[in-house]
N, C-alpha and C positions, 0 to 999 in steps of 0.2 A: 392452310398450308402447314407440313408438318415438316421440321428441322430433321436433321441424322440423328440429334438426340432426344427427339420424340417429341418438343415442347410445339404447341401451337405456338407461333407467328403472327402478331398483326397486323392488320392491314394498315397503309399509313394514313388513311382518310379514316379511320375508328380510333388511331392514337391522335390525331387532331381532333377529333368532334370530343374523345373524351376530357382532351388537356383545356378547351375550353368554354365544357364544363364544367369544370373541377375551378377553372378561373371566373366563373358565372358566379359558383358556390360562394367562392372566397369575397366576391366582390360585394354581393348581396348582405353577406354580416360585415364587412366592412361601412357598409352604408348606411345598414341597420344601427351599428353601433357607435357611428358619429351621430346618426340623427341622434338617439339616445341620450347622448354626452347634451348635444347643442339643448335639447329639448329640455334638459336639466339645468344648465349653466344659464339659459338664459329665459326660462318659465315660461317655455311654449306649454301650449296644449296640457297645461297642470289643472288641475280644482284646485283652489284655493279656498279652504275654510275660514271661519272666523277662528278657529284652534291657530291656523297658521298664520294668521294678523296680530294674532295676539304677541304665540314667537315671537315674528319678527320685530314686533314693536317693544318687546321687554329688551330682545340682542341689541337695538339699533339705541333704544335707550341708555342701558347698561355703555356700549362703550361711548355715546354720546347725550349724558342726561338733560342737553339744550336743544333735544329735539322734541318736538311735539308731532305726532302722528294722528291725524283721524281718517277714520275709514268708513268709506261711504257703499250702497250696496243701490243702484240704479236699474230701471228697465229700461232698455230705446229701443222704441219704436221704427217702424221703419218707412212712415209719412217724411213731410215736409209740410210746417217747417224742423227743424230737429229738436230734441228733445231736450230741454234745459234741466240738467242735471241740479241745479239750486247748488251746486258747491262752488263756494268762490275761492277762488285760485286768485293768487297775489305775485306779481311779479317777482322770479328767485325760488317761489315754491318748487319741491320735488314732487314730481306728480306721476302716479304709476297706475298705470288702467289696463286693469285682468280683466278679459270676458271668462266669462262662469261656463259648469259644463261640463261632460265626457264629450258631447258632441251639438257645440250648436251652431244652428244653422238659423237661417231667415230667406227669404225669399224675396228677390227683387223684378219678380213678373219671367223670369226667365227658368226655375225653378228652385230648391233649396241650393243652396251655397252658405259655406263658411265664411266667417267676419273678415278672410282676406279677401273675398272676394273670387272673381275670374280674371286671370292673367291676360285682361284685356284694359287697352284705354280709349277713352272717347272724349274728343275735346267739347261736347254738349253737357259734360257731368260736372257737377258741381265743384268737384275737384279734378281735372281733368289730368294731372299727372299722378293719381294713387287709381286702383282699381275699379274694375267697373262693378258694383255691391260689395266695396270695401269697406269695413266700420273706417270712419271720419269722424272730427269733431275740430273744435275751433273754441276759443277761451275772448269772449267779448265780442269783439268786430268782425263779418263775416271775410277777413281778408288774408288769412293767413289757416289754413288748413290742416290739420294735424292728422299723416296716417297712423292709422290706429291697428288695425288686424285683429289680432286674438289679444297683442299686448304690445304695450308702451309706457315706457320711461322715458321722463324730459324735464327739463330745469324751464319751468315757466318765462317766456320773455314780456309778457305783456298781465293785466289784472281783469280781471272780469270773472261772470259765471261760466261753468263748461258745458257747453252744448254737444251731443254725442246723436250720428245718424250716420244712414247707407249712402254713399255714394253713388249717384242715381240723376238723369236727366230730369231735370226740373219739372217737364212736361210728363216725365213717366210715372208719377210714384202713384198715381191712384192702384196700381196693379201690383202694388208690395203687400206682403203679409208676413207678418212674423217680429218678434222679439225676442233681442239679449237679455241677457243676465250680465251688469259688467259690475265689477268692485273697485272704486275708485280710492287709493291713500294716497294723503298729500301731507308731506313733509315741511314742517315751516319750521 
C-alpha cells in the first residue's frame, strides 16, 4: 500500500511477526549470556587442568596458609557396585568434584547422556530423588546420596571413602557402558 507521500505502508501482521522477532533475537543473547555468566561463577561445563588446581591451591593458600588441598583425578565406571574412589574424606572436609571433559558422556542402556543425567525420576534408582543416569556418589554408608552432575561442592557431614557412580536401577546396569573422568579436591 502506498501513502500520498510515496512511502510503503506495513501491514500490521509484518510489524508483529517482525517485533517479535527482533524480541526472539534479544531473548536468545540474553539467555546466552546469563548461561555464560552461571557457567563461569559457578564451574559448569569447564576443563579443569592440573595448571588450574595448582592456581587455585597457591590463591586458597596465600589467603589461607591452614589449608591443605589434595587433588585427586578418578575414572567411574558405570557398573554396580560403584566405584571407590580410595579418597577419604573426613567429616568438615571441603570436597569439590569436577567431571573432566569438553563433552562427556556415558551411557546408561538408554543412549549417551551427560553426568546430569535425563530430567527424569524413578523410585526403582538407586537414588530415586536425583536423575535417572545422573553422576551420584555417597561418602561411607550407602544411606545418604550425594547428587553430583558435572559438579559439586559440599562441607562433608559424615567420614568414610567416596564412592562415585550412575544413577541406575539396580537391576539395569549390565546395559551401561561408558566412563568419566572426574577430579576430586578436598580441603582439610
Amino acid at each position: 500500500m502506498t501513502t500520498k507521500q510515496g512511502k510503503n505502508k506495513r501491514n500490521p501482521s509484518q510489524n508483529y511477526k517482525a517485533k517479535w522477532a527482533a524480541v526472539g533475537v534479544i531473548a536468545t543473547a540474553i539467555f546466552s549470556a546469563i548461561s555464560a555468566i552461571t557457567a563461569s561463577y559457578f564451574g559448569y561445563l569447564q576443563v579443569t587442568t592440573p595448571a588450574k588446581y595448582q592456581a587455585t591451591q597457591m590463591a586458597e593458600r596465600n589467603s589461607n596458609p591452614n589449608i591443605t588441598i589434595h587433588a585427586y583425578e578418578v575414572d567411574v565406571h558405570t557398573q554396580y557396585p560403584f566405584d571407590d574412589t580410595k579418597v577419604l574424606i573426613e567429616k568438615g572436609d571441603d570436597v569439590e568434584i569436577i567431571v573432566q571433559g569438553e563433552d562427556p558422556v556415558w551411557d546408561c542402556g538408554r543412549g549417551p547422556v551427560s553426568p546430569y543425567g535425563y530430567l527424569e525420576k524413578y523410585p526403582d534408582h538407586i537414588s530415586p530423588s536425583a536423575n535417572a543416569c545422573e553422576l551420584i556418589g555417597y561418602i561411607g554408608g550407602l544411606d545418604r546420596y550425594i547428587r553430583v552432575g558435572f559438579y559439586k561442592r559440599f562441607i562433608a557431614n559424615e567420614t568414610g571413602n567416596l564412592f562415585l557412580g550412575i544413577n541406575d536401577a539396580k537391576d539395569k546396569f549390565e546395559d551401561n557402558t561408558g566412563k568419566l573422568t572426574v577430579s576430586i579436591l578436598v580441603r582439610k
